[in-house]
N, C-alpha and C positions, 0 to 999 in steps of 0.2 A: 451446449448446455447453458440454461440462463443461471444468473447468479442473482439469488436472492439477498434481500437488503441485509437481512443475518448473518451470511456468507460474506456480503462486503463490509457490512462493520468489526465482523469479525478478522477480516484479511489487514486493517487497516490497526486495529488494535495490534495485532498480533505483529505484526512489521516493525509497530514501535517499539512492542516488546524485543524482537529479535537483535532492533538495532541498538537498544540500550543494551543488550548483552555483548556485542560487538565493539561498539565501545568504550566497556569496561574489560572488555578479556584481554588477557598479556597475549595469548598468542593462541591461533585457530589452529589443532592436529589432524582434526581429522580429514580426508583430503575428501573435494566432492562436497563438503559439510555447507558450507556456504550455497554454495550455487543449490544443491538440492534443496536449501528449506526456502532460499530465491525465489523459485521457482512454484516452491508448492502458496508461497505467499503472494504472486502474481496473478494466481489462477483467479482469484476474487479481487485483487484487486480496484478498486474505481479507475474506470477510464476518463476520459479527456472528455467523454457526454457527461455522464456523472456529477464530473464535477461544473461544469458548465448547467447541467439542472441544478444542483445542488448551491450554489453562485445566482443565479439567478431567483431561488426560493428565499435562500437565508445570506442576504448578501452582507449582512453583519457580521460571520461567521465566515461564510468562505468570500475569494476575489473571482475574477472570470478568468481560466486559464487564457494565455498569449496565445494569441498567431502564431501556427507555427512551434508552439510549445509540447514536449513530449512529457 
């Protein structure tokens, strides 16, 4: 499945939102809770081209991901 540019901007928003709740919470109950929305948040994620187009368009904004960088 391709992942549209809405999909990836949405993945990358959503990430930050997730991890601002993260850490701000005293403590994660439910078990699984992390890795599942992890996961659903990877799916879109931007990869390593991505950002290396996206680096190379707007290089004001983004750097060129490292050699070797995950």
């Amino acid at each position: 499945m391709m992942t549209t540019p809405t999909e990836r901007t949405k993945a990358v928003l959503d990430t930050r939102h997730f991890l601002q709740m993260l850490a701000n919470a005293d403590e994660v109950t439910i078990p699984g809770l992390v890795q599942t929305v992890a996961a659903g948040l990877l799916r879109h994620y931007p990869l390593h081209i991505d950002l290396s187009v996206s680096a190379s368009a707007l290089p004001g904004i983004w750097a060129q991901p490292a050699i070797g960088e995950r």
